[in-house]
C-alpha positions in Angstrom: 0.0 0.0 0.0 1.5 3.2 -0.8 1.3 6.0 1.5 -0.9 8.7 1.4 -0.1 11.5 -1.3 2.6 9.8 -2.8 2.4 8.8 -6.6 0.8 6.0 -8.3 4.3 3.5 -9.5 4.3 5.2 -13.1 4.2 8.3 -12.4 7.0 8.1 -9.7 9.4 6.3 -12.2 8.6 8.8 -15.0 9.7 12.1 -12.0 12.5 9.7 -11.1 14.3 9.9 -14.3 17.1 12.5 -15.5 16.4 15.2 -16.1 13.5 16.1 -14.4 10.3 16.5 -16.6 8.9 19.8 -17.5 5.6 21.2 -16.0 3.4 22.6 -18.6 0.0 23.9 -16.7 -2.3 27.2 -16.9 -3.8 27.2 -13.5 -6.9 28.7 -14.0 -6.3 30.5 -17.3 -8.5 28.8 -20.0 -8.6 29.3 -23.6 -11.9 29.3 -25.7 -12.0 26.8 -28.3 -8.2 26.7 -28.9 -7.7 24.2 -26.3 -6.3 21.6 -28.4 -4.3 23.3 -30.5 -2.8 24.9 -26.7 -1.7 21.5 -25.9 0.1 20.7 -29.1 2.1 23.5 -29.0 3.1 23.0 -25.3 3.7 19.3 -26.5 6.5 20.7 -29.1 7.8 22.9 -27.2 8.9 20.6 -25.0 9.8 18.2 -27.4 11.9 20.9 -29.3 14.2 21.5 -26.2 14.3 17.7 -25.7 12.7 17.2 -22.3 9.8 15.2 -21.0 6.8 17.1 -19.4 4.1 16.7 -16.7 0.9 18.7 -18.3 -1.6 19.5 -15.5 -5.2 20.3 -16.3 -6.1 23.3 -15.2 -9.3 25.2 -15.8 -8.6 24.6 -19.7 -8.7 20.7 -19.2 -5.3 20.5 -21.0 -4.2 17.1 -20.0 -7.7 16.0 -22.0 -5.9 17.1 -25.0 -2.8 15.6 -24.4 -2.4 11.3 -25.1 0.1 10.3 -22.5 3.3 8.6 -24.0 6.8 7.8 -22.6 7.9 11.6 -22.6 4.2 13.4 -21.7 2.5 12.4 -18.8 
């Protein structure tokens, strides 16, 4: 059982590894109807500089946008 507030397994491995992931989130900012295309481009920007990212959701629902892989979580 893992204690309380600590990471499911995945997600702890994927923090774990060097260097550490980028967060990409908006807090409460949202974007009308551009959502999607917000997500992509916060996608390649992190892909550009080579880094993995942890996208949060925010008011804009970004991570609903975003298909988790091995560098986007």
């Amino acid at each position: 059982m893992k204690p309380p507030g600590a990471p499911e397994p995945r997600l702890a491995a994927f923090l774990d590894l060097d260097p550490a992931p980028v967060y990409v989130g908006f807090g409460s900012s949202w974007s009308r109807g551009r959502v999607p295309e917000l997500a992509a481009h916060a996608v390649a920007a992190v892909h550009a500089v080579g880094r993995r990212a942890i996208i949060a959701g925010g008011w804009a629902q970004l991570d609903r946008h975003v298909e988790p892989s091995s560098d986007v979580r």
